[in-house]
VOMAR-143954 format. One record per residue (C-alpha): residue in three letters; z, x, y. Coordinates in pm, whole numbers, padded with zeros to 5 digits, always signed. Example, Ala and Ser with C-alpha at 12.3 -4.5 7.8 and 13.67 -1.06 7.14 Angstrom:
ALA+00780+01230-00450;SER+00714+01367-00106;
***
This chain:
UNK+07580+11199+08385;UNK+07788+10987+08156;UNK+07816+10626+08236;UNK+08053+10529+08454;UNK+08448+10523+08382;UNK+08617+10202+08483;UNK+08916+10223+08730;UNK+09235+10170+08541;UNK+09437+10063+08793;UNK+09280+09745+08890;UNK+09239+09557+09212;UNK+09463+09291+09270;UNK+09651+09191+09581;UNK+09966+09437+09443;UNK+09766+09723+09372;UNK+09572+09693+09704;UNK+09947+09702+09850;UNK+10068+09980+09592;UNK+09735+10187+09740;UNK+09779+10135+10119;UNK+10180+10233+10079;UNK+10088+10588+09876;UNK+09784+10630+10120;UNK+10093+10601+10384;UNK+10298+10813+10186;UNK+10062+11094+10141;UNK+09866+11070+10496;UNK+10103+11364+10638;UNK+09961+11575+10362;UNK+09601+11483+10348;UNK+09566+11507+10762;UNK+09652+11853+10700;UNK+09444+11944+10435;UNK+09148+11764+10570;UNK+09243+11983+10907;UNK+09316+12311+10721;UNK+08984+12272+10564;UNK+08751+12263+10857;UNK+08691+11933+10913;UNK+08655+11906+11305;UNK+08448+11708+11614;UNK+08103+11635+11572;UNK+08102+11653+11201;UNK+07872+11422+10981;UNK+08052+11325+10709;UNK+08072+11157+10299;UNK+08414+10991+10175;UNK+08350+10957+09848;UNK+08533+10685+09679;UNK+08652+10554+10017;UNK+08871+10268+09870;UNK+09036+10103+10145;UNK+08896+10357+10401;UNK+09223+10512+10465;UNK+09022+10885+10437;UNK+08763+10799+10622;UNK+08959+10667+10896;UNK+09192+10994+10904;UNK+08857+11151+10881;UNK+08709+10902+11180;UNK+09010+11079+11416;UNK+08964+11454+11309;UNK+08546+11389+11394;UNK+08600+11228+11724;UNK+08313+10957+11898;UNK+08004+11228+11852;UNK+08084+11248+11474;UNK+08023+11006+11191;UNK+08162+10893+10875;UNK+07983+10719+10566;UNK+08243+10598+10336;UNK+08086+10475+09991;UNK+08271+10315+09656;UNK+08145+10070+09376;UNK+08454+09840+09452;UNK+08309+09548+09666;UNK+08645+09385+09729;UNK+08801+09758+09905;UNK+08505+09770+10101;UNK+08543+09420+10235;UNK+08865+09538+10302;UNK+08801+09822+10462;UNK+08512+09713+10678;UNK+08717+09433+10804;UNK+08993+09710+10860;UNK+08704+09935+11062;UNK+08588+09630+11280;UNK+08990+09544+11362;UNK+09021+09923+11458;UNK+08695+09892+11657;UNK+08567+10212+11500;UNK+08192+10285+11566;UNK+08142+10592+11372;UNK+08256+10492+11016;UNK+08049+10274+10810;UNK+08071+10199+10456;UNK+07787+10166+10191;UNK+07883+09992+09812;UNK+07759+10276+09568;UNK+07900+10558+09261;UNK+08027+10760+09431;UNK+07900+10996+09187;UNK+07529+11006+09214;UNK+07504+10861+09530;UNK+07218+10985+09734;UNK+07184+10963+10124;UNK+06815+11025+10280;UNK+06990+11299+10531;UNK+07251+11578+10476;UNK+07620+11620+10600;UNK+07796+11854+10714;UNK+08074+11778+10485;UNK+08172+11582+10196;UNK+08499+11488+10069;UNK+08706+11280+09827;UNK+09035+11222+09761;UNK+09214+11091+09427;UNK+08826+11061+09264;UNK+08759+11326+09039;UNK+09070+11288+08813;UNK+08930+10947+08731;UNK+08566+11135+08606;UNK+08489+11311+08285;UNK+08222+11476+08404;UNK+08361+11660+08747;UNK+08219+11917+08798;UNK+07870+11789+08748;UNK+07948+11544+09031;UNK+08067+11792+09239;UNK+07756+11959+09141;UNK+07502+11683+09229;UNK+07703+11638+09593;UNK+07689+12016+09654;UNK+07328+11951+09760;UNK+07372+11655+09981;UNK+07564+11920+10242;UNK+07353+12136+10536;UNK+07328+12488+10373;UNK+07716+12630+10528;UNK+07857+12274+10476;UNK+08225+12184+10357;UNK+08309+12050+10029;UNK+08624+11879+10023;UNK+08830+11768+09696;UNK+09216+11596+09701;UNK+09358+11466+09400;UNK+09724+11468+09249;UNK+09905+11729+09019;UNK+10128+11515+08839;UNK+10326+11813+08618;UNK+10514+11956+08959;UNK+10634+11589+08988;UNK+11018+11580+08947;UNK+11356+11523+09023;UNK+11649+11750+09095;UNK+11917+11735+08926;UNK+11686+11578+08673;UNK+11660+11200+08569;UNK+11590+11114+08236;UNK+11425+10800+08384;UNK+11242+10968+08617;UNK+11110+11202+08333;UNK+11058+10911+08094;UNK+10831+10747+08343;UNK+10650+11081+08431;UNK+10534+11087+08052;UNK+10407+10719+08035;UNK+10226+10732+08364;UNK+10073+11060+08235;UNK+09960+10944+07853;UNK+09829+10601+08019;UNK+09595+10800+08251;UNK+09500+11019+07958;UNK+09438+10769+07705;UNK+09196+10605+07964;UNK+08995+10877+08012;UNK+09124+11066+08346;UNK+09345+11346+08408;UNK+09700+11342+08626;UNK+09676+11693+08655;UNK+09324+11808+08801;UNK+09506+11895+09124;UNK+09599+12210+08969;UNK+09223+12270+08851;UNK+09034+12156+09148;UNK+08952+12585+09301;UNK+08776+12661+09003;UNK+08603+12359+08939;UNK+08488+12391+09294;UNK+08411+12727+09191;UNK+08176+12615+08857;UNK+07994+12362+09075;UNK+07860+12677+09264;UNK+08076+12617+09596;UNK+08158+12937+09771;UNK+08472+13131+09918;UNK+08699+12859+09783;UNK+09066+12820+09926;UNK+09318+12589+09730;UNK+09660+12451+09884;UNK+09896+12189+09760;UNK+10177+11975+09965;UNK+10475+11821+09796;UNK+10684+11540+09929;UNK+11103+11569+09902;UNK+11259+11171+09836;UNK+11639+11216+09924;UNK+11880+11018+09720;UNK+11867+10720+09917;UNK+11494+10707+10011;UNK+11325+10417+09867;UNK+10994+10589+09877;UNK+10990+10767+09550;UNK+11101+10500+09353;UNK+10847+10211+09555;UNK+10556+10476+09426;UNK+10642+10523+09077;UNK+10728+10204+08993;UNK+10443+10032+09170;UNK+10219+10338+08975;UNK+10381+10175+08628;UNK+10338+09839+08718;UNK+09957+09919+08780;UNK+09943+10081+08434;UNK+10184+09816+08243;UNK+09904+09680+08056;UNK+09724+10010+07918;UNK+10069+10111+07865;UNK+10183+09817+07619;UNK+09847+09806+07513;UNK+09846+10179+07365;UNK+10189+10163+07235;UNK+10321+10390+07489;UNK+10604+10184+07590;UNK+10717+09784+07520;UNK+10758+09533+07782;UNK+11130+09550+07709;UNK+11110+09941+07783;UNK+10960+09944+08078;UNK+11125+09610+08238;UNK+10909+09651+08537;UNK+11101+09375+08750;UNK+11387+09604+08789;UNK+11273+09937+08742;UNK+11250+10027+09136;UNK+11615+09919+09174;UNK+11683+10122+08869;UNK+11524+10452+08983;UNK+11680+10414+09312;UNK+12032+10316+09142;UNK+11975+10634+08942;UNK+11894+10888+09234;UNK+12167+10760+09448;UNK+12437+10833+09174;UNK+12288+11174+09084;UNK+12252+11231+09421;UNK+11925+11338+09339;UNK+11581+11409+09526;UNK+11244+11309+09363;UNK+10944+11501+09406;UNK+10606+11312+09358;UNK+10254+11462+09260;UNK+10150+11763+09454;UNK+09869+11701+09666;UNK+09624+11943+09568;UNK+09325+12039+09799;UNK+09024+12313+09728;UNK+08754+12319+09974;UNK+08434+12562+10007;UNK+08126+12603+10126;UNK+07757+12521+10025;UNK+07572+12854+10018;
***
């Protein structure tokens, strides 16, 4: 595999709080995925690139007391986080192991493994999903989430909300990682040899008035400000972070206008 890509977001105290308010935002969607998929009591279980733990905690509740969760991410300072999180929650079967999350490597198997918003950050995808294909129990469940950022929108359409759309997208892109691997996640399931793959996506509606929208794309362009002025995407003056949540919101109340965010994509199969 290719050395590791570095995480273009960063990890400061506001994108730790940009993170746990889109893993709120998007926790309707991924409980049902995870559900949808087959993940049920008893289960042994891999979050790869657990972040915060906010997965592998939804995960935690869908594998009850007799099940068990591993959550593992390079990021030391999320895992303090989350551990501290797990010990608050008093959760006994979740722990969480520092590791990359792409060739990591436990000594037993699971009986699923699953990841959400990892693989658009990784170049080489499928052979990740390859490698973790054999960590699961011959029948196991592989389990991929991540965002499809082209069905993001808003109707009637906002030339902000479109202008923002494109720098998010050509900052992820010129780092490396692609917005859009929601939409490609069944057959890259499919090349890493998992079988009788499903896909399913969930989109969000923002009404005019619903701060939500505009908290999560402007916190998304704050995170990517600097690769954004830094490949001549966008000035500071353009993007005039400070104000640009009251500005999308200003805009979507006068249009009267709902905002769609990123699909959340999920494909999930078997190990043969």
């Amino acid at each position: 595999m290719s050395s590791a890509p570095p995480y273009v977001l960063g990890c400061d105290e506001a994108e730790i709080a940009r993170l746990d308010g889109q893993a709120a935002a998007i926790a309707p969607a991924t409980a049902l995925l995870l559900q949808a998929a087959g993940i049920g009591a008893g289960m042994r279980v891999l979050d790869l690139g657990t972040g915060l733990g906010h997965v592998a905690f939804a995960v935690a509740e869908l594998v009850g007391p007799e099940g068990e969760v591993l959550g593992v991410d390079q990021g030391t300072t999320v895992l303090e986080i989350a551990d501290a999180r797990r010990r608050a929650a008093a959760l006994d079967n979740v722990s969480f192991e520092a590791g990359d999350a792409r060739t990591f490597r436990d000594g037993a198997l699971f009986d699923a493994v699953v990841m959400r918003l990892l693989l658009f950050h990784l170049p080489d995808a499928v052979e990740v999903l390859r490698h973790h294909l054999e960590a699961l129990r011959p029948g196991g469940l592989m389990v991929a989430l991540d965002f499809d950022l082209g069905a993001s929108r808003a109707d009637p359409p906002l030339a902000l909300v479109e202008t923002i759309l494109g720098w998010v997208e050509r900052a992820f892109r010129s780092a490396g990682a692609n917005p859009r691997i929601g939409a490609h996640l069944g057959p890259m399931l499919e090349e890493a040899g998992v079988e009788g793959v499903v896909t399913l996506g969930i989109q969000g509606y923002f009404g005019p008035e619903d701060p939500r929208a505009p908290v999560m794309l402007a916190g998304v362009a704050r995170s990517l400000a600097g690769p954004i002025v830094a490949s001549g995407i966008a000035t500071e003056e353009e993007l005039e972070i400070a104000t640009l949540e009251a500005r999308l919101l200003a805009a979507a109340t006068s249009a009267r206008a709902v905002i769609m965010p990123p699909v959340l994509a999920g494909a999930w199969g078997r190990r043969g």
